[in-house]
N, C-alpha and C positions, 0 to 999 in steps of 0.2 A: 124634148119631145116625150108626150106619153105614149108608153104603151098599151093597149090593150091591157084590163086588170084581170080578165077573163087567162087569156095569154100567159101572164106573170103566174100565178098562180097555177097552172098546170105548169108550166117551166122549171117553176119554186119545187114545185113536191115531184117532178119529173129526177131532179138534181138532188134529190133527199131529204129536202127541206119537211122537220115537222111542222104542223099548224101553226103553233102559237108563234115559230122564230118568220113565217113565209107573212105571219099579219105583222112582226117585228117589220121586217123587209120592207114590206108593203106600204108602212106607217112614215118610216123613213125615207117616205118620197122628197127626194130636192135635197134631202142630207149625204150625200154623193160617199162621206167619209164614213158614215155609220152602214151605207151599203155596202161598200166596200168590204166593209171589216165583216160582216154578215156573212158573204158569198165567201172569202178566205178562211173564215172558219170553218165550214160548212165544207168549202173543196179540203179541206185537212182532214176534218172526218172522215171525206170517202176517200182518201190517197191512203191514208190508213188503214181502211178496210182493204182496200186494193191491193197494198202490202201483204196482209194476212193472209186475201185468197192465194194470190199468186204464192207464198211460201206451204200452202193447204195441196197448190198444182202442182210444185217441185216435190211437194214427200209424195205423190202418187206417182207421178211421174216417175220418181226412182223405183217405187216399189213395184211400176208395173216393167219397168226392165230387167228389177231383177228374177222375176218371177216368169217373165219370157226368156230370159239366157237359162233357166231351171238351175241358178245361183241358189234357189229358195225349194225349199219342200212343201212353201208355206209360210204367211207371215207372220212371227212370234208375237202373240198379243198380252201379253202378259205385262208387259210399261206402258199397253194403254188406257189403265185402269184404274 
């Protein structure tokens, strides 16, 4: 069954897809394996990313407890530079 290319294509770059890899996708219709392998790389990328925010929301996270128990005067910025 097809879908909607209209569909695909907001879905494609919904999911992070850039242009040139969403007409790759797009072009590999009926090639089931080379989809495949498309969307996995693609979900890798953003699990990736996802990683990094969430370890970006644990260092706030700590620094805003410690700066609420008044552990901190202040956060030392001087190693972030």
């Amino acid at each position: 069954m097809r879908i909607n290319e209209t569909i695909d294509r907001q879905c494609l770059s919904d999911a992070g897809f850039d242009w040139q890899t969403a007409e790759d996708f797009l072009r590999a219709q009926g090639d089931r394996e080379r989809q495949l392998c498309l969307l996995c790389a693609q979900r890798e990328k953003v699990l990736g990313k996802l990683h990094a925010c969430r370890h970006k929301l644990e260092c706030l996270d700590y620094l805003i407890r410690l700066v609420r128990r008044g552990e901190s005067d202040g956060v030392a910025v001087d190693n972030f530079f």
